[in-house]
PDB file of N, CA, C and O in Angstrom, chain B, residues numbered from 101:
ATOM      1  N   UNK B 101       0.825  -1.165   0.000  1.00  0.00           N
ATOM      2  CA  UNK B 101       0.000   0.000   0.000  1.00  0.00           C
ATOM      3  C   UNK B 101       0.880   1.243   0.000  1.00  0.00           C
ATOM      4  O   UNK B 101       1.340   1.593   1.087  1.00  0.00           O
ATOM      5  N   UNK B 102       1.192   2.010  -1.178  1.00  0.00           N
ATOM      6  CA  UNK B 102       1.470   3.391  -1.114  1.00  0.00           C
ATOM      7  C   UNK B 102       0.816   4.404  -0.378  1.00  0.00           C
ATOM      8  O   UNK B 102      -0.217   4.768  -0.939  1.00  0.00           O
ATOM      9  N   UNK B 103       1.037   4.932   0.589  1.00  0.00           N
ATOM     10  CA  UNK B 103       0.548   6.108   1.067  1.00  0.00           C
ATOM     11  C   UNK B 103       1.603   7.537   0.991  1.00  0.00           C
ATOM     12  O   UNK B 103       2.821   7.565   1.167  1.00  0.00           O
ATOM     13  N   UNK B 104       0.879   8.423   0.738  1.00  0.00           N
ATOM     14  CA  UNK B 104       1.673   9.360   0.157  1.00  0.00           C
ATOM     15  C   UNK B 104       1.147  10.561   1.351  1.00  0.00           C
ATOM     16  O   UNK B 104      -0.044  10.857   1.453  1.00  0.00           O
ATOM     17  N   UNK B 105       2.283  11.219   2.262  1.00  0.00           N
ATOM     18  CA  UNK B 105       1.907  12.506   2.763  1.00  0.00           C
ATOM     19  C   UNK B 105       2.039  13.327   2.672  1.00  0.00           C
ATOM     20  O   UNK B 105       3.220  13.545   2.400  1.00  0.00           O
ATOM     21  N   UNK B 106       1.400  14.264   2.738  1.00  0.00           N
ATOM     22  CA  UNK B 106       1.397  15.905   2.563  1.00  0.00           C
ATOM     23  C   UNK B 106       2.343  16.707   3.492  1.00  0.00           C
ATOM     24  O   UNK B 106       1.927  16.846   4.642  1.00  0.00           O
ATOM     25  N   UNK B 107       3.255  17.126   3.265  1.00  0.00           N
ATOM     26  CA  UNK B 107       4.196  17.818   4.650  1.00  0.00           C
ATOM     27  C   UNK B 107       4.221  19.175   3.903  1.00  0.00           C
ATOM     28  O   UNK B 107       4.611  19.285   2.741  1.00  0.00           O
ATOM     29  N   UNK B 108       3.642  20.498   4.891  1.00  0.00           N
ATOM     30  CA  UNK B 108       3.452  21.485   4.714  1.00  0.00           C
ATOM     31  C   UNK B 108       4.754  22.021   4.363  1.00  0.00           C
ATOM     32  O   UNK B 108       5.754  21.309   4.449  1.00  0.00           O
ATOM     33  N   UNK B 109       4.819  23.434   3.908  1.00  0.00           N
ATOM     34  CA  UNK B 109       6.467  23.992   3.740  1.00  0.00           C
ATOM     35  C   UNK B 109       7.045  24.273   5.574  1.00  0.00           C
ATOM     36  O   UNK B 109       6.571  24.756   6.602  1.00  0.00           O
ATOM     37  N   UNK B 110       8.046  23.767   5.224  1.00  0.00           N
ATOM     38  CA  UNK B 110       8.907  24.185   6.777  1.00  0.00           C
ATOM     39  C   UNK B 110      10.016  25.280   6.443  1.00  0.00           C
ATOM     40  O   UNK B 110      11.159  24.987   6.090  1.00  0.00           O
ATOM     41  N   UNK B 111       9.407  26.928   6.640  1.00  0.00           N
ATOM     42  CA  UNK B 111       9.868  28.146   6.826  1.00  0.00           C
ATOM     43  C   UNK B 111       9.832  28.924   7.196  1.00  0.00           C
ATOM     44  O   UNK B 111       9.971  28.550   8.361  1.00  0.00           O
ATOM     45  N   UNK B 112       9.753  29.867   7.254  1.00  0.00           N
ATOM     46  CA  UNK B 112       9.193  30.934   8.220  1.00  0.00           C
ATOM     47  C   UNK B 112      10.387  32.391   7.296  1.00  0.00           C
ATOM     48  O   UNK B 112      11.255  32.288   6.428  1.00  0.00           O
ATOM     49  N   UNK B 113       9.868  33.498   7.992  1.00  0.00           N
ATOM     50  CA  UNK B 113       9.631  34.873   6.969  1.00  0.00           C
ATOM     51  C   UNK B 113      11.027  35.209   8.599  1.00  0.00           C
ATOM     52  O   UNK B 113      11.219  34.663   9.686  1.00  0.00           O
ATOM     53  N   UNK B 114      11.455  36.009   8.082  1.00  0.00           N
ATOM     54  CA  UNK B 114      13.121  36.560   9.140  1.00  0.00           C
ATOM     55  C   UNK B 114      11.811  38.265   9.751  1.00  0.00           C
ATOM     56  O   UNK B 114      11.974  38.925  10.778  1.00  0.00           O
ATOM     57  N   UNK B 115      10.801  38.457   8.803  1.00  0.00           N
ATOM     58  CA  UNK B 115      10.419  39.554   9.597  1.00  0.00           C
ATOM     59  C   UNK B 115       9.111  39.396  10.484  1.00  0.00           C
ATOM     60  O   UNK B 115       8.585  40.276  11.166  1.00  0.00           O
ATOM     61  N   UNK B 116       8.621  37.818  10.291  1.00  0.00           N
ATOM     62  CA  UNK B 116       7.363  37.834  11.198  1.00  0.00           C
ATOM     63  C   UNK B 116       5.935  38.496  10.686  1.00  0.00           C
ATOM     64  O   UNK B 116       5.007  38.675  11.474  1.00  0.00           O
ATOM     65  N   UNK B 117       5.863  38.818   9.372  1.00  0.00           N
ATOM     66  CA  UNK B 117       4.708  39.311   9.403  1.00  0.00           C
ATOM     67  C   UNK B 117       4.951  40.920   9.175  1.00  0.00           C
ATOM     68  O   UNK B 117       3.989  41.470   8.639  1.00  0.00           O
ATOM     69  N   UNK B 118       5.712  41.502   9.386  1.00  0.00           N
ATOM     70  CA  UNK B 118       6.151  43.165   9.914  1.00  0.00           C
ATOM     71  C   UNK B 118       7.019  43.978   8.719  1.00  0.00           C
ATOM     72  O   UNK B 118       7.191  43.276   7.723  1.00  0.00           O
ATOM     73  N   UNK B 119       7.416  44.911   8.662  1.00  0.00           N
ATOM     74  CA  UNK B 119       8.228  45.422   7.549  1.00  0.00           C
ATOM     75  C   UNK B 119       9.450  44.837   8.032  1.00  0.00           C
ATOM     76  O   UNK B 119       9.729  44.539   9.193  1.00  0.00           O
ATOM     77  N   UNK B 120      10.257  44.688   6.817  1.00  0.00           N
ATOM     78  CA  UNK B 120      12.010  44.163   6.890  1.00  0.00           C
ATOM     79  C   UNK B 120      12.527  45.546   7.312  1.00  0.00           C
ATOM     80  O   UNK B 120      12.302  46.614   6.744  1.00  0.00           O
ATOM     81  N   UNK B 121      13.163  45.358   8.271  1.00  0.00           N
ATOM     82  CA  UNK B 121      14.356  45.785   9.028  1.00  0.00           C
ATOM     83  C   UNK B 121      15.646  45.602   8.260  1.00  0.00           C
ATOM     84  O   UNK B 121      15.646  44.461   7.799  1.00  0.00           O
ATOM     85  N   UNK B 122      16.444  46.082   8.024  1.00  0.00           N
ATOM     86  CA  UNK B 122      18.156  46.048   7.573  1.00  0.00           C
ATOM     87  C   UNK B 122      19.129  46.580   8.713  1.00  0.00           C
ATOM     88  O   UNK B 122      19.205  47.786   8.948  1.00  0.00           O
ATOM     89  N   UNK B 123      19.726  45.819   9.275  1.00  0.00           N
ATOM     90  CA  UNK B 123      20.592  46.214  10.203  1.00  0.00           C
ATOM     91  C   UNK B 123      22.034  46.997   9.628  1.00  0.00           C
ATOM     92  O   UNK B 123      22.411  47.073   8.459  1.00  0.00           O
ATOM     93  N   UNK B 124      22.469  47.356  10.440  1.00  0.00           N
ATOM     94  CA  UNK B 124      23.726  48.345  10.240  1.00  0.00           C
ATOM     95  C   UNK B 124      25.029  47.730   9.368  1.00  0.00           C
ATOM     96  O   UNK B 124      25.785  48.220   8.529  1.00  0.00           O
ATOM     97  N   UNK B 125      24.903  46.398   9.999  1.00  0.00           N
ATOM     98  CA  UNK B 125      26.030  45.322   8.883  1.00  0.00           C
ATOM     99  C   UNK B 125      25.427  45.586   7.919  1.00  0.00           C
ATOM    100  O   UNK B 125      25.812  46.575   7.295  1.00  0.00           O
ATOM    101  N   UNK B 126      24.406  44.924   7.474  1.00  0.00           N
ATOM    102  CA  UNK B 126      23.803  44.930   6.063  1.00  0.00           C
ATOM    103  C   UNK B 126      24.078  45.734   5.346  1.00  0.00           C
ATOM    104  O   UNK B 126      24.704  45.604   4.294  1.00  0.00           O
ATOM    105  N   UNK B 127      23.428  47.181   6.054  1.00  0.00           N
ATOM    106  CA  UNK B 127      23.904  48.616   4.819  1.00  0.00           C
ATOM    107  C   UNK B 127      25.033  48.708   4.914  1.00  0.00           C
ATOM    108  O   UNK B 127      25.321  49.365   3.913  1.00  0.00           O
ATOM    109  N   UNK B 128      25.977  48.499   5.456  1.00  0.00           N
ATOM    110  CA  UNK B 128      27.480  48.147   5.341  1.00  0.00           C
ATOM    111  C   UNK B 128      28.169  47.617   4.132  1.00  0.00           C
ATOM    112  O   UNK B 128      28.916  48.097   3.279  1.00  0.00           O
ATOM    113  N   UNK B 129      27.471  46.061   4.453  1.00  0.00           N
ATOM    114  CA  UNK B 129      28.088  45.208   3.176  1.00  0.00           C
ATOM    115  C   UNK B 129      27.204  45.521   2.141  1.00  0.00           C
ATOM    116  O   UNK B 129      27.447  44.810   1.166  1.00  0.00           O
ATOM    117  N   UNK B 130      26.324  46.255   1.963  1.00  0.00           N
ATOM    118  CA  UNK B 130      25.827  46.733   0.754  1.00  0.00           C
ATOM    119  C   UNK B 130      26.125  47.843  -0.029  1.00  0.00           C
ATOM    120  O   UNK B 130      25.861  48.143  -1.193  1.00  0.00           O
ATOM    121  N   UNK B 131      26.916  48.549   1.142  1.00  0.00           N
ATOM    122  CA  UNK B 131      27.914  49.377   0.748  1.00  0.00           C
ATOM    123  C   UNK B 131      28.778  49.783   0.133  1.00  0.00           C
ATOM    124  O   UNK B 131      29.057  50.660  -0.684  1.00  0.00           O
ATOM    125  N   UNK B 132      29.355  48.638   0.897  1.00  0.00           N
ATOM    126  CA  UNK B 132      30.923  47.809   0.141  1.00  0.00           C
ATOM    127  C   UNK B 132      30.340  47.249  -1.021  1.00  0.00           C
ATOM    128  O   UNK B 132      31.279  46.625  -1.515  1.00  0.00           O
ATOM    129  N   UNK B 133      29.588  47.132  -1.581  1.00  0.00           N
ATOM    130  CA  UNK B 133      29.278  46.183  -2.691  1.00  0.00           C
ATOM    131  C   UNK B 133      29.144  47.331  -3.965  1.00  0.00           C
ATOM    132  O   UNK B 133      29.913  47.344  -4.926  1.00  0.00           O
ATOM    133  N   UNK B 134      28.145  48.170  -3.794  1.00  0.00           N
ATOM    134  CA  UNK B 134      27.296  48.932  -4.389  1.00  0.00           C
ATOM    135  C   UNK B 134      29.049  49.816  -5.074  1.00  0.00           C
ATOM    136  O   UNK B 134      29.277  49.927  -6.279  1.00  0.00           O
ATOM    137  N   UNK B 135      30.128  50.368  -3.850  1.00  0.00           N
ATOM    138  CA  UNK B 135      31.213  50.945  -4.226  1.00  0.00           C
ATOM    139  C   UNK B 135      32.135  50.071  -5.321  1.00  0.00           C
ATOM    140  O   UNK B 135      32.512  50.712  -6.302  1.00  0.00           O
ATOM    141  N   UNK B 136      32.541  48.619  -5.236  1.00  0.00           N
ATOM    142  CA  UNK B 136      32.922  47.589  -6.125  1.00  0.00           C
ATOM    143  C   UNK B 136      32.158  47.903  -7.097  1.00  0.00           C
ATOM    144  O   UNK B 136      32.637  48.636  -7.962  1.00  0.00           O
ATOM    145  N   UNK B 137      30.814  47.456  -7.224  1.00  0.00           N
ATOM    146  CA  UNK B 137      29.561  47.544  -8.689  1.00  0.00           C
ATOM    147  C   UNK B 137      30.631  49.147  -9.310  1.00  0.00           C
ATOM    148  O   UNK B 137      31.271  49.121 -10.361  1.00  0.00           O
ATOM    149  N   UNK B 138      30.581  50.249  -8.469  1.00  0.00           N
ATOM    150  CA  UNK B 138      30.506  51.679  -9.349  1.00  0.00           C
ATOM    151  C   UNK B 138      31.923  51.835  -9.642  1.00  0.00           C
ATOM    152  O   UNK B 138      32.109  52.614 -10.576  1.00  0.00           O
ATOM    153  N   UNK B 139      33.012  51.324  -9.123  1.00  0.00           N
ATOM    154  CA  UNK B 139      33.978  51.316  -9.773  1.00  0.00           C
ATOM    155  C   UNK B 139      34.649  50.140 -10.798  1.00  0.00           C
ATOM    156  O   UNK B 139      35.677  49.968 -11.454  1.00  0.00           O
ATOM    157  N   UNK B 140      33.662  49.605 -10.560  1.00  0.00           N
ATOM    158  CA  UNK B 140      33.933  48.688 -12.034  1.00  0.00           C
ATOM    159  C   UNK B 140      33.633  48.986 -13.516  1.00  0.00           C
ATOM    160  O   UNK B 140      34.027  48.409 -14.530  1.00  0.00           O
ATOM    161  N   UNK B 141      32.743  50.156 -13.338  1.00  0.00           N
ATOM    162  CA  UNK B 141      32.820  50.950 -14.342  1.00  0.00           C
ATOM    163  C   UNK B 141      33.114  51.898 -14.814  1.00  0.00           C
ATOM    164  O   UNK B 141      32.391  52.449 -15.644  1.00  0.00           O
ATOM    165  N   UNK B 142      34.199  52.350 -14.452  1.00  0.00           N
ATOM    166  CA  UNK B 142      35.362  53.298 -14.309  1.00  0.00           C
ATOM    167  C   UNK B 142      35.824  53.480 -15.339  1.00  0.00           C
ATOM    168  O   UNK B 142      35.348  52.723 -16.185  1.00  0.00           O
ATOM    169  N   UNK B 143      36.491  54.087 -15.672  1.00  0.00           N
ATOM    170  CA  UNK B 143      37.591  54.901 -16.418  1.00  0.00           C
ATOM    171  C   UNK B 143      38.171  53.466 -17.765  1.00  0.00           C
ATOM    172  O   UNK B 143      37.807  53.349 -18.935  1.00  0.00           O
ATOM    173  N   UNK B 144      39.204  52.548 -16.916  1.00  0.00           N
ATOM    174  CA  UNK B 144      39.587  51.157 -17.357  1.00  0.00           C
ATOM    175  C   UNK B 144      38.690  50.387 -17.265  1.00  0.00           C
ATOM    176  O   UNK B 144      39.173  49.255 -17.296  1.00  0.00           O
ATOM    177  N   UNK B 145      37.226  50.342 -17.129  1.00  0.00           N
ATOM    178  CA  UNK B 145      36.620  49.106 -17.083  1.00  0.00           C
ATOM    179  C   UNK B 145      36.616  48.544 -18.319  1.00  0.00           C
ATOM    180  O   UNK B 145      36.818  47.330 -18.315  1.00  0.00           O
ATOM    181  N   UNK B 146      36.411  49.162 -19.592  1.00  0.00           N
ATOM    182  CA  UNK B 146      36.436  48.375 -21.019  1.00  0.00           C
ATOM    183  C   UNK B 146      38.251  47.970 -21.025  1.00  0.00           C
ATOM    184  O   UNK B 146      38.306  46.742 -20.951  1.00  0.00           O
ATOM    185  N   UNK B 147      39.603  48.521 -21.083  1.00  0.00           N
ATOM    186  CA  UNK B 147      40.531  47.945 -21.281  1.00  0.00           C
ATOM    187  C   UNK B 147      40.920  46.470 -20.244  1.00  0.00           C
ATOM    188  O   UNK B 147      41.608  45.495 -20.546  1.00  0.00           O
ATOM    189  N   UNK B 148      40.241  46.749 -19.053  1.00  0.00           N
ATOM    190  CA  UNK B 148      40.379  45.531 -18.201  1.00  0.00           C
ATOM    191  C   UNK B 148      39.497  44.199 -18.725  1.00  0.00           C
ATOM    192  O   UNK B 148      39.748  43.015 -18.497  1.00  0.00           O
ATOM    193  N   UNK B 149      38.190  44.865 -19.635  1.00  0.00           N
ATOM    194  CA  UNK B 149      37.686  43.723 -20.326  1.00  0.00           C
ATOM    195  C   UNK B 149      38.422  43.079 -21.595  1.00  0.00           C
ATOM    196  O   UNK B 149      38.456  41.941 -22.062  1.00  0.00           O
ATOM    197  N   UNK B 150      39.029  44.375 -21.967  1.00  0.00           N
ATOM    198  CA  UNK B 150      39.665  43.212 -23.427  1.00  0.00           C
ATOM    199  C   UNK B 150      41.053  42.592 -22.548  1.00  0.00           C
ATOM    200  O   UNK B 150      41.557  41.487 -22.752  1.00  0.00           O
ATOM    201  N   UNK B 151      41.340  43.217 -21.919  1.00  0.00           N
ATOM    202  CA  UNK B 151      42.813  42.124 -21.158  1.00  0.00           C
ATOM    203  C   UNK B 151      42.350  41.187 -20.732  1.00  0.00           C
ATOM    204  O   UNK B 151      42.915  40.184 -21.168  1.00  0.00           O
ATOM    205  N   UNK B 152      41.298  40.914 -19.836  1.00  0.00           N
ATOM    206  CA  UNK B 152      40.963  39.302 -19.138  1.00  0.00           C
ATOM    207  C   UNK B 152      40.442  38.784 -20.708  1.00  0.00           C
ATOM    208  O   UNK B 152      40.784  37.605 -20.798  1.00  0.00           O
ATOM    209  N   UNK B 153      39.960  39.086 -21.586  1.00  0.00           N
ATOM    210  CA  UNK B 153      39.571  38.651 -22.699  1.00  0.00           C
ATOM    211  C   UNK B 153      40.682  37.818 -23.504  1.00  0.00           C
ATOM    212  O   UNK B 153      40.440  36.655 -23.824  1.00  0.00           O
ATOM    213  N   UNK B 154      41.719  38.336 -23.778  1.00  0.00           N
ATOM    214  CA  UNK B 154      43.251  38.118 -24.196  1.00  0.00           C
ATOM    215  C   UNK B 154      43.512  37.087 -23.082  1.00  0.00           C
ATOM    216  O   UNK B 154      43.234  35.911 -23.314  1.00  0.00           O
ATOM    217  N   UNK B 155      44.039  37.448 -21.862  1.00  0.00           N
ATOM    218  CA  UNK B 155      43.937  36.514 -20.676  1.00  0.00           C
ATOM    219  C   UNK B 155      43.408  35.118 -20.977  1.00  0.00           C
ATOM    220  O   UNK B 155      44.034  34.069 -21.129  1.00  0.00           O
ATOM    221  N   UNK B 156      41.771  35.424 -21.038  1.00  0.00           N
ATOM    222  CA  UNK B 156      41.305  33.592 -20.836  1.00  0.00           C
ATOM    223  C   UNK B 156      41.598  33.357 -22.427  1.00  0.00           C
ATOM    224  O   UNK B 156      42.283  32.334 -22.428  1.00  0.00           O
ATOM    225  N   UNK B 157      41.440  33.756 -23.710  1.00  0.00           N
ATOM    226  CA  UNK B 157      42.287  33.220 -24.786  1.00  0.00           C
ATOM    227  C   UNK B 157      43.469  32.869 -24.758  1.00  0.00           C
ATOM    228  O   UNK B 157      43.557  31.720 -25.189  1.00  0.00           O
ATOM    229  N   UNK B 158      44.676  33.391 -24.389  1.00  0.00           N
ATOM    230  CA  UNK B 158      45.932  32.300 -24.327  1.00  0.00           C
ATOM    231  C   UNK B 158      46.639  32.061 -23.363  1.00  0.00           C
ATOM    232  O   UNK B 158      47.861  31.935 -23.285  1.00  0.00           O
ATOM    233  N   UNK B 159      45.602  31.976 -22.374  1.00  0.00           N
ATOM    234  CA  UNK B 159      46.471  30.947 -21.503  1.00  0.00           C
ATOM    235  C   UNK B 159      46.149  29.690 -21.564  1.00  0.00           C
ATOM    236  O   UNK B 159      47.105  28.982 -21.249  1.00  0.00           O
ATOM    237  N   UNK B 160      45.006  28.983 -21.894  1.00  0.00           N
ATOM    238  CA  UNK B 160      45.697  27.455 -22.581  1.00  0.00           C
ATOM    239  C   UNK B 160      46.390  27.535 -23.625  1.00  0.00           C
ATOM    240  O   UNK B 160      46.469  26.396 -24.087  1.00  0.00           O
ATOM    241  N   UNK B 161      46.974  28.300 -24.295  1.00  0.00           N
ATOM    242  CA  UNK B 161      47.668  28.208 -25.675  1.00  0.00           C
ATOM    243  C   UNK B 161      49.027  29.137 -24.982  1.00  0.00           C
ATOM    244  O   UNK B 161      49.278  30.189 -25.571  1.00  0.00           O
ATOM    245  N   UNK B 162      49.869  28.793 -23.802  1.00  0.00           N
ATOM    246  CA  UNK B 162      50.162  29.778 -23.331  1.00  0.00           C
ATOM    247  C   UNK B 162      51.741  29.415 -24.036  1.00  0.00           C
ATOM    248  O   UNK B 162      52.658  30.192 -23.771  1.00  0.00           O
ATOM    249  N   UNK B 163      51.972  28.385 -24.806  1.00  0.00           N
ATOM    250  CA  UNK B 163      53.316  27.611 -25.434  1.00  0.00           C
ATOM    251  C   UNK B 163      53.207  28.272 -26.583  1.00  0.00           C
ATOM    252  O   UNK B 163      54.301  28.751 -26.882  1.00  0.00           O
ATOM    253  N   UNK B 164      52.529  28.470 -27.217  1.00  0.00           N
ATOM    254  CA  UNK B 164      51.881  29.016 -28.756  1.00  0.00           C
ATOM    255  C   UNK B 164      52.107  30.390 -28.888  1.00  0.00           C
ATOM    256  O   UNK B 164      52.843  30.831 -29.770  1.00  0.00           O
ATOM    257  N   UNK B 165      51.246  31.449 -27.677  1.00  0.00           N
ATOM    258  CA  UNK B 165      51.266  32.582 -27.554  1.00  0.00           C
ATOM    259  C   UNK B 165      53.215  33.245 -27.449  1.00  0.00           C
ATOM    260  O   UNK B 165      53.670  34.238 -28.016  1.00  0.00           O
ATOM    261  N   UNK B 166      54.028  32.167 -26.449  1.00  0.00           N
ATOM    262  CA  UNK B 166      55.566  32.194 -26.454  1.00  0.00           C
ATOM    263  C   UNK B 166      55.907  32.714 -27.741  1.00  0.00           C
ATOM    264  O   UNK B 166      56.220  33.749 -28.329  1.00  0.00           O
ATOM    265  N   UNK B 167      55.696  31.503 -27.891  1.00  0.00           N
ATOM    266  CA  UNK B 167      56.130  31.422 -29.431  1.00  0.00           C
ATOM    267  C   UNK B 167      56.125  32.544 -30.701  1.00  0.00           C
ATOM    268  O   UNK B 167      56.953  33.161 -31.371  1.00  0.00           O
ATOM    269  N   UNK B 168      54.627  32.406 -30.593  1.00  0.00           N
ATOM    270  CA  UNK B 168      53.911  33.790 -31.529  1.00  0.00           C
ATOM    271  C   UNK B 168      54.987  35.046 -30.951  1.00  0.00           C
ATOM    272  O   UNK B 168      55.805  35.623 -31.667  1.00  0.00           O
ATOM    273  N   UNK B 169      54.818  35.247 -29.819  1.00  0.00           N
ATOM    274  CA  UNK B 169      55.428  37.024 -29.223  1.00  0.00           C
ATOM    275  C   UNK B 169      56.880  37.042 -29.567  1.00  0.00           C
ATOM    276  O   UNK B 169      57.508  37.980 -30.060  1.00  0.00           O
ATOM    277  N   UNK B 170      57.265  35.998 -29.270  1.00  0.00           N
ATOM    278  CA  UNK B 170      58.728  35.842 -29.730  1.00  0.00           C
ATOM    279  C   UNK B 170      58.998  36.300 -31.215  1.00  0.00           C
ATOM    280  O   UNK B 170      59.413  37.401 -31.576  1.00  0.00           O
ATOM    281  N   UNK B 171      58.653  35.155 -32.036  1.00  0.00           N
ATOM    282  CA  UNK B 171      58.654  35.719 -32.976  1.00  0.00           C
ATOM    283  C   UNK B 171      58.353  37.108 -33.778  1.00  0.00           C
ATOM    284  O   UNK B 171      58.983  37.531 -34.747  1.00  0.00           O
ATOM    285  N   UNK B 172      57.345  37.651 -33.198  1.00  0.00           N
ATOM    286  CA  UNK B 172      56.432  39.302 -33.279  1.00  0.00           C
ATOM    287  C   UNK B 172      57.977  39.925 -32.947  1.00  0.00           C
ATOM    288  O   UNK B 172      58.559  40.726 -33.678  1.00  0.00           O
ATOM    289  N   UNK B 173      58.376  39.509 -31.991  1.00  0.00           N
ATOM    290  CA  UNK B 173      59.572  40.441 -31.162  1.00  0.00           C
ATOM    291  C   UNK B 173      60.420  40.636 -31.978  1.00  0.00           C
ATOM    292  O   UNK B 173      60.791  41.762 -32.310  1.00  0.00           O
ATOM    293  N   UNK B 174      61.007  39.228 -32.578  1.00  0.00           N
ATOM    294  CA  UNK B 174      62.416  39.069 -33.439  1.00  0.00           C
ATOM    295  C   UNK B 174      61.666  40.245 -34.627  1.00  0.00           C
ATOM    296  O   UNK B 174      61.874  41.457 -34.682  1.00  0.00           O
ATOM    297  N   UNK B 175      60.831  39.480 -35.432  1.00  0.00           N
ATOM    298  CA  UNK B 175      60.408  40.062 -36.693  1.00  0.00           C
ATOM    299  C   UNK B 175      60.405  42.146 -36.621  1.00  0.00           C
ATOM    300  O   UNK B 175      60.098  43.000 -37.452  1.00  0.00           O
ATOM    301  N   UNK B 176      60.760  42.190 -35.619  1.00  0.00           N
ATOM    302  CA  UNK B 176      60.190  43.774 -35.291  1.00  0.00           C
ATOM    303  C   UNK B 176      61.637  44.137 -34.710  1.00  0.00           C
ATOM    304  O   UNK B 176      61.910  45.329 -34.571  1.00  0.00           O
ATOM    305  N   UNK B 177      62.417  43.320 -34.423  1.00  0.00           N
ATOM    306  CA  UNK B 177      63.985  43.942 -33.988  1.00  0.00           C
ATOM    307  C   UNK B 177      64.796  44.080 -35.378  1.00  0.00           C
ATOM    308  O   UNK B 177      65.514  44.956 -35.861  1.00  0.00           O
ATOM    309  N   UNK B 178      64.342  42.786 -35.805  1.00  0.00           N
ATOM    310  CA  UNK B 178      65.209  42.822 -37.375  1.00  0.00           C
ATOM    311  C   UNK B 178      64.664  44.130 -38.169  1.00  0.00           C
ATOM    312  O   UNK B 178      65.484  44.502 -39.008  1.00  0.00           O
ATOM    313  N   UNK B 179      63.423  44.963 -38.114  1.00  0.00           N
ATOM    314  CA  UNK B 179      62.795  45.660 -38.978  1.00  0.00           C
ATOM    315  C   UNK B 179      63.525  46.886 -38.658  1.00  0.00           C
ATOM    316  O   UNK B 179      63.928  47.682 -39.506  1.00  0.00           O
ATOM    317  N   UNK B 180      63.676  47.001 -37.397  1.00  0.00           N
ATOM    318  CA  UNK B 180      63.874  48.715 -36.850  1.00  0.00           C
ATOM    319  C   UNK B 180      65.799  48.288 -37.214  1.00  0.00           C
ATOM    320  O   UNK B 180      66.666  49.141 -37.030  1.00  0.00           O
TER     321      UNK B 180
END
């Protein structure tokens, strides 16, 4: 015989029913957050995007990229 029971949600609300409260930490670390968010869009925020961009492109190819710059290097010492 399958019997199947119903178990209500087990939770409860942090304000009881009442308006949310934010304590002094909170606006703190929301603080700190909100200042990170606004300087990430700063001045360098687009050149810091194409560098991690470059970044996660060759560093698995990070033997290749050697290689490549090296060569870029030589080819450009011999020129000048």
């Amino acid at each position: 015989m399958n019997t199947k029971t119903a178990v209500a949600p087990n939770w409860a609300t942090s304000s009881f029913g009442e308006p949310a409260h934010t304590s002094p930490m909170e606006l703190s670390a929301l603080g700190e957050h909100l200042d990170c968010c606004n300087g990430a869009s700063g001045r360098f925020f687009l050149l810091w995007c194409r560098v991690e961009a470059v970044h996660v492109f060759a560093l698995p190819r990070l033997v290749s990229t050697l290689v490549v710059a090296t060569l870029v290097l030589g080819v450009a010492s011999l020129a000048l």
